[in-house]
DOLUM-218376 format. One record per residue (C-alpha): residue number from 1; residue in three letters; x, y, z. Coordinates in steps of 0.25 Angstrom, whole numbers. Layout:
BEGIN
SEPA    i   aa     c1     c2     c3
SEPA  NUM  ALA      X      Y      Z
...
This chain:
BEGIN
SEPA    i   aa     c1     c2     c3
SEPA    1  UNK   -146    -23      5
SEPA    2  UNK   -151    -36      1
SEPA    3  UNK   -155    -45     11
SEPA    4  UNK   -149    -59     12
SEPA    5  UNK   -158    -72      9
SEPA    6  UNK   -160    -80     22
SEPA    7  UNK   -153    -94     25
SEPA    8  UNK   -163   -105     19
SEPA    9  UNK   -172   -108     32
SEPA   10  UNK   -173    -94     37
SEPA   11  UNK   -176    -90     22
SEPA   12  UNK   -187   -101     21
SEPA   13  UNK   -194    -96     33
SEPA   14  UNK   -194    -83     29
SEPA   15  UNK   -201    -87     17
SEPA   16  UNK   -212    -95     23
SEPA   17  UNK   -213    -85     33
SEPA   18  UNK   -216    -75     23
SEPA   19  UNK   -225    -85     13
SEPA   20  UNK   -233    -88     27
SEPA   21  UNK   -235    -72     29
SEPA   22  UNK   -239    -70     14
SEPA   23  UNK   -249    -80     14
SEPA   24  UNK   -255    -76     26
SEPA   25  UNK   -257    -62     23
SEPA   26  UNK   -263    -67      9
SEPA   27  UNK   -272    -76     16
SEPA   28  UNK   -278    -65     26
SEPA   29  UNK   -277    -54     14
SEPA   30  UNK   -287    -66      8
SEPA   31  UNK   -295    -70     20
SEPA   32  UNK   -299    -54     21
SEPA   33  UNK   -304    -53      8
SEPA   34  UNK   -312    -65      8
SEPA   35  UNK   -316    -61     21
SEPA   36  UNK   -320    -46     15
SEPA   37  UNK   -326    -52      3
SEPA   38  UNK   -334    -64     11
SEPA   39  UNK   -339    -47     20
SEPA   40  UNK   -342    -41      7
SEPA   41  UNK   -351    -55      4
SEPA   42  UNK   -356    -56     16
SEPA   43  UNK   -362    -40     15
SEPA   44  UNK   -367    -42      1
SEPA   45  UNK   -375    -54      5
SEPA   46  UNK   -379    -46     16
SEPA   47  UNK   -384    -33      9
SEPA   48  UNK   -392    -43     -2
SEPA   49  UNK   -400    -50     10
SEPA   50  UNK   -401    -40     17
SEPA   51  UNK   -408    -33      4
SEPA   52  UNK   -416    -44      1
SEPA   53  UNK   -422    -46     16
SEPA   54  UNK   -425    -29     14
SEPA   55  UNK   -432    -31      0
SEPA   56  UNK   -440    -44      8
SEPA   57  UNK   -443    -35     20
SEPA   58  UNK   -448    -24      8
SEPA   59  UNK   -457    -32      2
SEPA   60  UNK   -462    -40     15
SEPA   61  UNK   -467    -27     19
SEPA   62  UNK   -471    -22      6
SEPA   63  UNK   -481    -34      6
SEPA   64  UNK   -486    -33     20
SEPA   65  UNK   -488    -19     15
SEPA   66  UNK   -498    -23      4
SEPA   67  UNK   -504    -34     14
SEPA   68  UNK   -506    -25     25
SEPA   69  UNK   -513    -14     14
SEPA   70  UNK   -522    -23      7
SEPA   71  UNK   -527    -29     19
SEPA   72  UNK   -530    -16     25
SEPA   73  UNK   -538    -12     10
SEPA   74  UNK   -545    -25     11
SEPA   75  UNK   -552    -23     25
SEPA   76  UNK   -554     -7     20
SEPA   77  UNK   -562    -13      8
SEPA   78  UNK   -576    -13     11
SEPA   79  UNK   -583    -26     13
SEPA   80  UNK   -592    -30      2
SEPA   81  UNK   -604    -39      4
SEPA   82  UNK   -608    -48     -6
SEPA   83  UNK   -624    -48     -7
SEPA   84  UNK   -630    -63     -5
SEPA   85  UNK   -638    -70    -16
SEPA   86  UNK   -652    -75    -12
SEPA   87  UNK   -653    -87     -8
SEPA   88  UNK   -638    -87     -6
SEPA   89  UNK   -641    -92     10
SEPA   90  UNK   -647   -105      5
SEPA   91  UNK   -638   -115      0
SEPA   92  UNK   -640   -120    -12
SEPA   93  UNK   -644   -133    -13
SEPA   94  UNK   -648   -140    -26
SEPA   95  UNK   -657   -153    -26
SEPA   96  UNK   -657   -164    -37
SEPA   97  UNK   -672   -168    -41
């Protein structure tokens, strides 16, 4: 059975009413896949900070690790006196003649 077109103002709103529907469903289709794309964004910028500030924190360490070891061989290092010259507690003092 076909159905019978509507009178021209009931046919018109019908129209609208369905364009108004189609367009709203593509807008929110739209707004959630931006939405999902602007959350997968978001995580990937996330997870490259988030490495960076790890590899930081890595190497911060790594370097307090070397600091804290030398330090600890330089006060294990025996201390070495370096013999005085003689005469050396005298300045040195030169007179022109």
């Amino acid at each position: 059975m076909r159905s019978q077109p509507l009178p021209g103002e009931a046919g018109r709103r019908r129209a609208e009413e369905q364009f108004k529907t189609k367009k709203k469903i593509d807008h929110l289709t739209e707004t959630e896949t931006n939405t999902a794309a602007a959350r997968r964004t978001e995580a990937e910028k996330t997870a490259r900070l988030r490495a960076l500030r790890l590899a930081k924190e890595a190497a911060d360490k790594d370097t307090a690790n070397r600091d804290a070891l030398a330090a600890r061989l330089r006060r294990s290092e025996p201390r070495r006196r370096v013999p005085r010259a003689l005469g050396s507690d005298t300045p040195s003092v030169t007179t022109d003649t």
